[in-house]
N, C-alpha and C positions, 0 to 999 in steps of 0.2 A: 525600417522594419526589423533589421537587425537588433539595434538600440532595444525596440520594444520586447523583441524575444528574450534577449538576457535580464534585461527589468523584470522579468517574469520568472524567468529558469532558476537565473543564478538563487535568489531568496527559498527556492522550493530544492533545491540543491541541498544548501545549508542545513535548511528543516529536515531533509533527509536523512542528511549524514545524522545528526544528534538524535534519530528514532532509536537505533542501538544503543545510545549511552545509557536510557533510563534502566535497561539489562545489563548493561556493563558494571554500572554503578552497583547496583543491587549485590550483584554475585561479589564485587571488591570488599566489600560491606561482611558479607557474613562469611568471605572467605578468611576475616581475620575474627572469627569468632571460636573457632578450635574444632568443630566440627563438618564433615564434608558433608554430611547429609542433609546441612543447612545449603550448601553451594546446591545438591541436587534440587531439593524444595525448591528455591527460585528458580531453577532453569527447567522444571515439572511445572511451576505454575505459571512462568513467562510464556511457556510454549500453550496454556491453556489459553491463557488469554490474548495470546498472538491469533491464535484459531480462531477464538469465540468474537471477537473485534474484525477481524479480518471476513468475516461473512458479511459483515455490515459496510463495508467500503466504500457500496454503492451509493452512501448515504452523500458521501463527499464527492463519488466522479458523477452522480447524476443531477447534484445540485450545481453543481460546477458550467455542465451543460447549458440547463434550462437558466439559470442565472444571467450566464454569457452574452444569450440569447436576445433576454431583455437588456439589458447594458444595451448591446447593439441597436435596441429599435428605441432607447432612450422612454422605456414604460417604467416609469418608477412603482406604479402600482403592481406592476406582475415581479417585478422585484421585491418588494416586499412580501409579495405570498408565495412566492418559493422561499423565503426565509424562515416565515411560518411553517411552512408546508416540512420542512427541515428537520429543524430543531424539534417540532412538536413529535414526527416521528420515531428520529432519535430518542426524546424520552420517554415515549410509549415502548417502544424499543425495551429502553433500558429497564423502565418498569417490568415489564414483563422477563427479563432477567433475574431478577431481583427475587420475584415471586416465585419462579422456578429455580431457585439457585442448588436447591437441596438435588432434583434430582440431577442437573446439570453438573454440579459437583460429583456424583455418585457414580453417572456416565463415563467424566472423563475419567478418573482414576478408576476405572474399569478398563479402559479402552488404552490408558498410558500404564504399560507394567512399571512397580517402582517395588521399593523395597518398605517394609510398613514404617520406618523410623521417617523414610521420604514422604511416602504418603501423610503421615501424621502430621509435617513439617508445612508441605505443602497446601494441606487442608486450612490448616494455621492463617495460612499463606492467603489462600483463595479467599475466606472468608473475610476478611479485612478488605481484600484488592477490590471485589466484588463491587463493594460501596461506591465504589468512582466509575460506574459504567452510567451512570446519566452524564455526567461532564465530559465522557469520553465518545458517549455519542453523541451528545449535543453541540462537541468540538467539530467532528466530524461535519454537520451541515454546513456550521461555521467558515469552518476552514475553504470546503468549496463555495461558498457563497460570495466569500471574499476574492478567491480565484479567479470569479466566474464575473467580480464585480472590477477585473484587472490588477487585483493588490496580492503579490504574495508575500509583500514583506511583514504584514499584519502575520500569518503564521507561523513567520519564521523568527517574529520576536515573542508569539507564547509559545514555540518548540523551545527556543532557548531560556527562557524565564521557567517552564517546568522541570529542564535539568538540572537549572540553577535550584531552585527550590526543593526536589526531590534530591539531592545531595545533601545539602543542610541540615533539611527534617531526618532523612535517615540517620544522619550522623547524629544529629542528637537526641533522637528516640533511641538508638542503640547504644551507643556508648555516655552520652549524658543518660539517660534514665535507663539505664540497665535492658531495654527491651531488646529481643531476639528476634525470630523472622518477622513478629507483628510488629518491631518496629520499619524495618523496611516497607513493609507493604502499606503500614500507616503513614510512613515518607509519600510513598507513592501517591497512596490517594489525596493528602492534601495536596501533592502539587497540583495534581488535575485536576481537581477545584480551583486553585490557584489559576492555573492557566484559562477555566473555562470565566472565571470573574474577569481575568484581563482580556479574553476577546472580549465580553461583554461591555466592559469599558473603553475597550478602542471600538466596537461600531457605535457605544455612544456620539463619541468625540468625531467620529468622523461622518458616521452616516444617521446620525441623528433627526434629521429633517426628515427620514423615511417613515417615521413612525405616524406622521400624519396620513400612509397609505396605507396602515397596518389594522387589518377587518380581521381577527381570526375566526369567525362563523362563517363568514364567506371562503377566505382562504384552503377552510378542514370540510366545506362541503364535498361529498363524494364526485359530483361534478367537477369541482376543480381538482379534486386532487386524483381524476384520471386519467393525464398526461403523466404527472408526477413518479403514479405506480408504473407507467406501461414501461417509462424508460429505465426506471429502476428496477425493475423484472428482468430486464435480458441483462443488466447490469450484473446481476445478483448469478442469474442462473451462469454467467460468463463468471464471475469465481469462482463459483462451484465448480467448472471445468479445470479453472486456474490451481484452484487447492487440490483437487484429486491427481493432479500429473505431478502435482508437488511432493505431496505427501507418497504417491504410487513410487517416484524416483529414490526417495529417502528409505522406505521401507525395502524396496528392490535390491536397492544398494545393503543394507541391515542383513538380508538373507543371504547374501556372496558372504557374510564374514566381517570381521571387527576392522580389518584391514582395509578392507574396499569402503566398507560405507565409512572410515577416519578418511580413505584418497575423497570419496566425492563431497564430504560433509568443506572438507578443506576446498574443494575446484570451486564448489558454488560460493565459497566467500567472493569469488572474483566476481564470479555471474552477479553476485549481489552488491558488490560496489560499483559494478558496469549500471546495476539498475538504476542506484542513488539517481547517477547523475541523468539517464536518460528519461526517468521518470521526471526530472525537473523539466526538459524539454515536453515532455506529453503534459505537463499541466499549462507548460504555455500553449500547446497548442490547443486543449481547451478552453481558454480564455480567451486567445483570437478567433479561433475556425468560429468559433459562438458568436463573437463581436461580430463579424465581419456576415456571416449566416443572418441572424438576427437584426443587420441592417442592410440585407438582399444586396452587398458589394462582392458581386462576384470575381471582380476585377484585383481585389485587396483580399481577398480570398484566398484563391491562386497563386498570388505574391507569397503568402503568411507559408501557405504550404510550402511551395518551391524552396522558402529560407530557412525551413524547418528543418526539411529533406537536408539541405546544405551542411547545415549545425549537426544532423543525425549523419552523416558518413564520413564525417571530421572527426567527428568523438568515435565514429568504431573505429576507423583507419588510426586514431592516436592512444585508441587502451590495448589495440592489434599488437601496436607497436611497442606501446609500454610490458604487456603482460608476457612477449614475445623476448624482450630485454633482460625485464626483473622479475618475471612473473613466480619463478624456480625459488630464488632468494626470499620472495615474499612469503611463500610456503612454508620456509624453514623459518621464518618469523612468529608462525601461528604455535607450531609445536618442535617440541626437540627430539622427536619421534625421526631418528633419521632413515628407520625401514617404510614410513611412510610414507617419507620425503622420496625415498627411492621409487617406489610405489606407483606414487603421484607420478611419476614421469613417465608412465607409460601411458596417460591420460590426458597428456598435459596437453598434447595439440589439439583435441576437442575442445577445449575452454580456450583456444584463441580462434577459434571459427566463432566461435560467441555473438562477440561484437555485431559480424558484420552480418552473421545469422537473424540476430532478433534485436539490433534498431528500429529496424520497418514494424516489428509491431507495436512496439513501445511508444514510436509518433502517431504509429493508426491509430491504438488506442485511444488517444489522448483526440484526434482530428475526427473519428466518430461520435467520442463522447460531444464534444462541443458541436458536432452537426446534430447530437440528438438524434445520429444513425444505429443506433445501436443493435439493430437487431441482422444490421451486417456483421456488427463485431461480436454477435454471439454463433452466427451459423460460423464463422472462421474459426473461430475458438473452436465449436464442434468438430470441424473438418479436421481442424491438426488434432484435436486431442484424440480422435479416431485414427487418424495413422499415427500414433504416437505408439499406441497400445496394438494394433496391425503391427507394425515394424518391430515392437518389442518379443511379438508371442509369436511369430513367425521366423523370429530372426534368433530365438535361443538368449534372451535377454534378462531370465531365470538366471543363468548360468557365465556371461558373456558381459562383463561390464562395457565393455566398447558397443554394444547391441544398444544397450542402456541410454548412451551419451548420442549415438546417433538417433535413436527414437528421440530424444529429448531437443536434437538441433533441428530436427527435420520439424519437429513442434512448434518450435520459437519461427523457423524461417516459410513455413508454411501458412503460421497464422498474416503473417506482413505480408505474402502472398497474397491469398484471398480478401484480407481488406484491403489491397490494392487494386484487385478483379470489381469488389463488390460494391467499394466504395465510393468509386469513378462519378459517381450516377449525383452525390454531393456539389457537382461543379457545372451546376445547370441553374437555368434559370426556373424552370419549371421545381425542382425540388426549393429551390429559396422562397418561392412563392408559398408553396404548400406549407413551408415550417413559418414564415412569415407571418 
């Protein structure tokens, strides 16, 4: 069981780690073009499109589920129509993007203050990037489909083939052909095309034979695709909770002062390398909790979870350990800002309750989506994100950066709570029959 969890993790690990380069890359790119307000343009349009992508998630953890599902009962026909059911959303999805982009452009540079040289840069920006939001959601099916179908090494060779590819094109749309932010964003979008051609050619090669199950009138009929929407609904509306404590922490922190929100924009790098990796664990546990659900083994269920659990207080007890060692030094690695390094130290023991605060929700997650429970994991989500914002306005958290961090642990370790309460109810015969 073990063996199988790291087949799973480690390739979604990987993929992880390389989501930041395609931003890193960018900002490298027009930081040697002479101008800073090309650095802000991408990191005003990165952060658009981090938002406008990131509402759509559910595209990937609710395909991931129901996919798992069937893997497990060995239905090659319902695996095919959540493939369908997928992709096709995604590019309706995207279409509909597309067709809205003016005002959705108009929106965000209302709602993100920048300076007009930025906005103009950025707009630049957007309108180019825009283009690759069908590859980018149609990736998204993909990606969990193939999770859900036990492979995550298939995403983890187009996360690295689109870095590779979005480094090259930039480089040579900007400094071979003279192009400025649109050569970047023009890098950008051909790689995710690029990348959406190479899944498309590794599920040839590999899952080719499925196509013989593949009806899409059947698949798009509202009948079948009312499983589809239910779980993707609490999916979706559980981002929504996810992005507003996100963004509520970042703007909270922005109103103490340049100071405070430099200390916690730096704390949460940790939180966010903490995630990489335990997000690789929650997509294994979608791929098994689903296998093993989907073929009513309640026995190898149990197993999956237990070793899950095992591998989740190993890795908090060992970034505990690390960010408690190095955590200080790695700080002064991000900036040369040494009054913020100083700063940061008076914070710094919050970011090592981290760990062992919000693994449990990051496996739940992951062990709901693949039981297809998900409407436990959207009332938890509800629950913590309601004492999140109780603890913050009662607790002086306007004012109180430590208010701030404590509402924000009591979040992470509240939600691993409740799906722990709510989720119990998975390890029955009776629920395996019902999703069965």
């Amino acid at each position: 069981m073990n063996r199988q969890i790291l087949r799973l993790a480690v390739p979604s690990i990987v993929s992880n780690i390389t989501v930041p380069l395609l931003g890193l890359v960018d900002v490298s790119i027009v930081g040697h073009l002479g101008e800073t307000a090309y650095i802000g343009a991408i990191a005003v349009g990165g952060l658009l499109f981090s938002i406008l992508y990131w509402n759509f998630g559910f595209l990937r953890m609710g395909t991931s589920g129901l996919t798992s599902q069937a893997y497990g009962r060995n239905d090659r026909a319902t695996e095919a129509k959540i493939l369908v059911q997928a992709v096709s959303v995604g590019l309706f999805s995207a279409l509909a993007i597309l067709l809205l982009q003016y005002p959705v452009e108009r929106l965000a540079f209302y709602l993100l203050e920048s300076s007009g040289e930025v906005e103009r840069y950025a707009t630049a920006y957007f309108r180019v990037c825009i283009w690759g939001a069908p590859a980018v959601l149609a990736m998204y099916g993909l990606k969990g489909w193939f999770i859900g179908m036990q492979n995550s090494r298939f995403p983890m060779y187009v996360a690295i083939a689109v870095n590779v590819i979005n480094i090259l094109c930039s480089l040579c749309f900007v400094f071979g052909l003279g192009m400025k932010v649109e050569g970047v964003a023009l890098g950008t979008v051909v790689a995710e095309w690029s990348g959406l051609l190479l899944a498309v050619s590794l599920w040839f090669r590999r899952y080719g034979y499925l196509r013989a199950w593949i009806a899409f009138r059947d698949s798009l009929q509202l009948s079948a695709m009312r499983r589809f929407f239910a779980v993707n609904r609490d999916i979706f509306l559980r981002t929504l909770c996810l992005i507003t404590v996100t963004a509520f922490f970042t703007s909270s922190g922005a109103r103490q002062g340049d100071v405070i929100l430099a200390v916690n924009t730096l704390l949460k790098q940790l939180f966010t390398l903490f995630s990489y990796i335990m997000d690789g664990f929650a997509y294994a546990a979608e791929a098994l909790t689903g296998r093993y659900v989907g073929a009513g083994n309640l026995r190898q269920l149990k197993r999956a979870v237990r070793n899950l659990f095992g591998w989740g207080i190993l890795s908090a007890l060992l970034f505990t350990l690390l960010y408690g060692a190095g955590g200080k030094s790695f700080l002064a690695l991000l900036t040369d800002d040494a009054g913020v390094v100083e700063a940061a130290g008076d914070y710094f023991y919050w970011v090592l309750a981290v760990p062992l605060a919000g693994f449990g929700a990051f496996l739940w997650d992951g062990i709901l989506i693949g039981a297809t429970a998900t409407r436990q994991m959207l009332f938890a989500i509800v629950v913590a994100t309601g004492a999140f914002f109780a603890i913050y306005y009662t607790g002086g958290g306007a004012t109180n950066n430590h208010v701030l961090w404590v509402a924000f642990l009591t979040y992470l370790l509240l939600r691993g709570v409740m799906m722990t309460v709510w989720g119990r109810q998975i390890f029955s015969e009776t629920y395996l029959r019902r999703v069965v």
